[in-house]
N, C-alpha and C positions, 0 to 999 in steps of 0.2 A: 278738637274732636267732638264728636258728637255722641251724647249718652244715650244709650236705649235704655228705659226703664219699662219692666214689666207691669204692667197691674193688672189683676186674677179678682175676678168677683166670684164666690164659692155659694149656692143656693143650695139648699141643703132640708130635706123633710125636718122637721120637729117631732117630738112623741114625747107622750108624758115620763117613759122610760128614761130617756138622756137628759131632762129636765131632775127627775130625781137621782140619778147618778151625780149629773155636775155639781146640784145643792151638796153633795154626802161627799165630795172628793173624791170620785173613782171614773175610771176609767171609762168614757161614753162613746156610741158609735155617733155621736156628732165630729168630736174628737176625731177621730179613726178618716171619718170621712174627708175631714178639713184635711189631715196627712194626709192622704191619696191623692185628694185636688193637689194639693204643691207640689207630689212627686208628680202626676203625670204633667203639671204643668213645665216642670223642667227647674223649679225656683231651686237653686242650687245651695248646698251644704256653706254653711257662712253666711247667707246674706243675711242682709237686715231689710224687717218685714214690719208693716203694720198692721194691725188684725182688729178689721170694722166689726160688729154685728146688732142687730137688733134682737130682744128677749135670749133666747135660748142663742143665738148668734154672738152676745154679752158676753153672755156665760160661758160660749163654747172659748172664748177669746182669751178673757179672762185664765180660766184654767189650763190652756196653752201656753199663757204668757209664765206660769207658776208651774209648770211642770219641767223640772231639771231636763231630762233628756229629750223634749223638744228643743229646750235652750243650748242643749250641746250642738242642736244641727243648726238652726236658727236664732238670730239676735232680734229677739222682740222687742221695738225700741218704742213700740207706741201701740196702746190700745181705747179704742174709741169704741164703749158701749152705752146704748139708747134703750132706756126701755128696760134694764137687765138686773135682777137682783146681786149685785154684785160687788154691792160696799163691804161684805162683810170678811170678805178675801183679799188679803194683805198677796200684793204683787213684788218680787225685785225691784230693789233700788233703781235698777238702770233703767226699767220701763216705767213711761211714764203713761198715767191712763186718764184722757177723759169719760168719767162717768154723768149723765143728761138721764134725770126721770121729769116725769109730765107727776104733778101732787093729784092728780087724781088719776091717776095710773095704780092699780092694785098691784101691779106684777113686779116694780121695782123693790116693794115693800116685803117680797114673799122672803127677805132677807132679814128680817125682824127691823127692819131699817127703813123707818117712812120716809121716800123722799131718798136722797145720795145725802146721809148722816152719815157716815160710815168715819173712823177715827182719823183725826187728822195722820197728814202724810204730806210731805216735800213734795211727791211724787205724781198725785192725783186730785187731780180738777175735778168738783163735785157741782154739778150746773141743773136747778133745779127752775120749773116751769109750772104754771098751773094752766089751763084752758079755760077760759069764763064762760067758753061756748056752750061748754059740756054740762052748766046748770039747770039747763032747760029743760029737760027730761034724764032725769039720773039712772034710768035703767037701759037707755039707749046707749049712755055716757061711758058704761062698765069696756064697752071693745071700742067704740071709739077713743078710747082715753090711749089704747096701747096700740091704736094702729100708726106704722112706719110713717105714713104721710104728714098726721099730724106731728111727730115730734122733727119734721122735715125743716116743715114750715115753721113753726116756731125757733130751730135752730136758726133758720133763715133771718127771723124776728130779732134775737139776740145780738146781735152783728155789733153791738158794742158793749157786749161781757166781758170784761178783762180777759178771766179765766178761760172761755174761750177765743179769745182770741189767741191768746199765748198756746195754747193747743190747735190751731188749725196755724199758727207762722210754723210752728215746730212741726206739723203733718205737712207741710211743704214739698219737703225732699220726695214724698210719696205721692204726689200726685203726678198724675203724663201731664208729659211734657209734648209740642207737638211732634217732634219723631221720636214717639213710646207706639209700645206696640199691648195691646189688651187682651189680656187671656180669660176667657168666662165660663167657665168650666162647674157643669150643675152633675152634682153629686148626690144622692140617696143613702139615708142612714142605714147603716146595715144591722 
């Protein structure tokens, strides 16, 4: 037989508001928003879901992955955050989290954690990168260091990191397959 697997890309505003909510542990309308995308997308009570994001996308993943009554409807078995202050949140055993900062990235640090320090754990892959690019001009360097493409490309670079690898055989089961069907559903914080 043949499986249909969903996969849902969720795009979602940022604001400094849900940035300081998810650092404090409370309740964020990124959050709020990620649930609305899976219910209108149909992702049904039970499954098992993986939850990408970059910066504030990290963060919103993270704190989903850690919030009990998301975990009653949904089995977060993987989370993969780029970019995201997000070592300093200890996740469930069951999920397993790739965390990727760029060392000249300020934004992975806003966690008092330079770089993916965060305490050791069975559970999470800490995969850290520097850009040499970005010595050229260090005031240019400041948003290029945290833009999506670069830590793209560099993930791309790393193709033989242990750590990541063992995190992208295990994000397998989540990738389409060629008869998956893709849900893209862009969502606004409210």
């Amino acid at each position: 037989s043949i499986r249909r697997q969903r996969q849902m890309c969720i795009r979602d505003r940022t604001d400094i508001e849900s940035n300081t909510q998810l650092r404090l542990d409370l309740k964020s309308s990124a959050e709020a928003a990620v649930k609305a995308a899976m219910a209108e997308a149909g992702v049904p009570t039970g499954a098992h879901v993986m939850l990408v994001g970059h910066s504030q996308g990290g963060m919103t993943s993270v704190s989903l992955a850690r919030d009990p009554q998301f975990s009653q409807q949904y089995h977060v078995d993987q989370v993969a955050a780029f970019g995201s202050p997000v070592d300093d949140k200890p996740v469930p055993s069951q999920t397993q989290v790739l965390s990727i900062a760029n060392g000249g990235d300020l934004v992975p640090g806003l966690d008092g954690l330079p770089g993916t320090l965060g305490l050791p754990s069975s559970n999470v892959a800490r995969v850290n990168f520097f850009d040499p690019q970005l010595d050229i001009n260090p005031f240019a360097a400041i948003g290029a260091a945290h833009d999506p493409r670069r830590y793209a490309q560099h993930v791309e670079e790393m193709s033989g990191n242990s750590q990541l690898i063992r995190s992208i055989d295990a994000a397998m089961r989540f990738m389409p397959a060629e008869n998956s069907t893709a849900t893209d559903v862009q969502v606004r914080a409210r």
